[in-house]
C-alpha positions in Angstrom: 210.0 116.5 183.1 208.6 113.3 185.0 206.9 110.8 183.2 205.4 107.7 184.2 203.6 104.5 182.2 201.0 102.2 182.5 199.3 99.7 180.2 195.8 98.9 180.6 193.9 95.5 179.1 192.3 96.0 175.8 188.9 94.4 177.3 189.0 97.2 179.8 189.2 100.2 177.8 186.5 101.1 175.3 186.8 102.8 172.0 186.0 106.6 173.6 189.3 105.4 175.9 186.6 105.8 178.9 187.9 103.1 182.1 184.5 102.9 183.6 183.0 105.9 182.9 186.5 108.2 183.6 187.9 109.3 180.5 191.9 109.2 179.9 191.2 113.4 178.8 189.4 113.9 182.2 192.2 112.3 184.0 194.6 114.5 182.3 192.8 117.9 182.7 192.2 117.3 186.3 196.0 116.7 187.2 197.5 119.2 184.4 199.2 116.2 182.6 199.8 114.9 178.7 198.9 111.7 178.2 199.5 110.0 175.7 198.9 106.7 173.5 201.5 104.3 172.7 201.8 101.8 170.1 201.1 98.4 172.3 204.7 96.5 172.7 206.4 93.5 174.2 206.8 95.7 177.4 202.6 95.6 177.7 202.1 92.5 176.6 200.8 93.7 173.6 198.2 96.1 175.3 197.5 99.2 174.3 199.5 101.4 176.9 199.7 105.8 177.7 202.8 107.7 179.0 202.2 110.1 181.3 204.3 113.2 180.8 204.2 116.3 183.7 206.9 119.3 184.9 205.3 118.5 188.3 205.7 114.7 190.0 202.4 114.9 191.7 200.4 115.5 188.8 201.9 112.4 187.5 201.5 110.3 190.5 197.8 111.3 191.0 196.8 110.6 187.4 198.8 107.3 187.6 197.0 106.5 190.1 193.7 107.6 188.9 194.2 105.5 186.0 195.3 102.7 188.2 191.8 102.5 190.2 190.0 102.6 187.5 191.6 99.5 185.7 191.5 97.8 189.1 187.8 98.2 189.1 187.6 97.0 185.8 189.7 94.0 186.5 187.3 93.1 189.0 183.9 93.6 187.2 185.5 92.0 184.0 188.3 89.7 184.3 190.9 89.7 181.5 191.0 86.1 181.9 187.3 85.7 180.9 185.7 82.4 182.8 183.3 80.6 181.3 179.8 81.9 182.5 177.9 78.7 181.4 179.0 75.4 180.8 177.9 75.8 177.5 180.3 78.3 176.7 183.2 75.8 178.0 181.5 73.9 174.8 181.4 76.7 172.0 185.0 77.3 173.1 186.6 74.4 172.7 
């Protein structure tokens, strides 16, 4: 069995655990993988994380890396760090 891990930014995953519009269950049924949810720990920084859990090492590669793209994308349209837009919101923050 060949398992694999990743965590993904709370800000980037939504409640229906979609990652821009690909969904963790779509992920898994294309690549014939179980993924699954893990209770986020010190290893993720506290972020919600999934094993990935396969008989076949390419499955889990290619849904690693699925995941992986998708979180990329999302770290570029939303940054986990969160700029200011405005500097009114530097304001409100503080």
């Amino acid at each position: 069995m060949f398992a694999a891990r990743i965590a993904i930014h709370k800000d980037h995953l939504s409640d229906s655990y979609n990652l821009n519009g690909t969904s963790i269950k779509y992920v898994a049924k294309q690549t014939q993988t179980c993924i699954y949810e893990q209770e986020p720990t010190q290893w993720s920084k506290w972020n919600p994380w999934f094993m990935i859990m396969s008989p076949h090492q390419p499955s889990v590669i290619k849904a690693l890396n699925m995941i992986r793209k998708a979180s990329n994308y999302m770290e570029w349209v939303v940054p986990s760090w969160h700029p200011p837009l405005y500097s009114w919101d530097e304001k409100r923050i503080r």
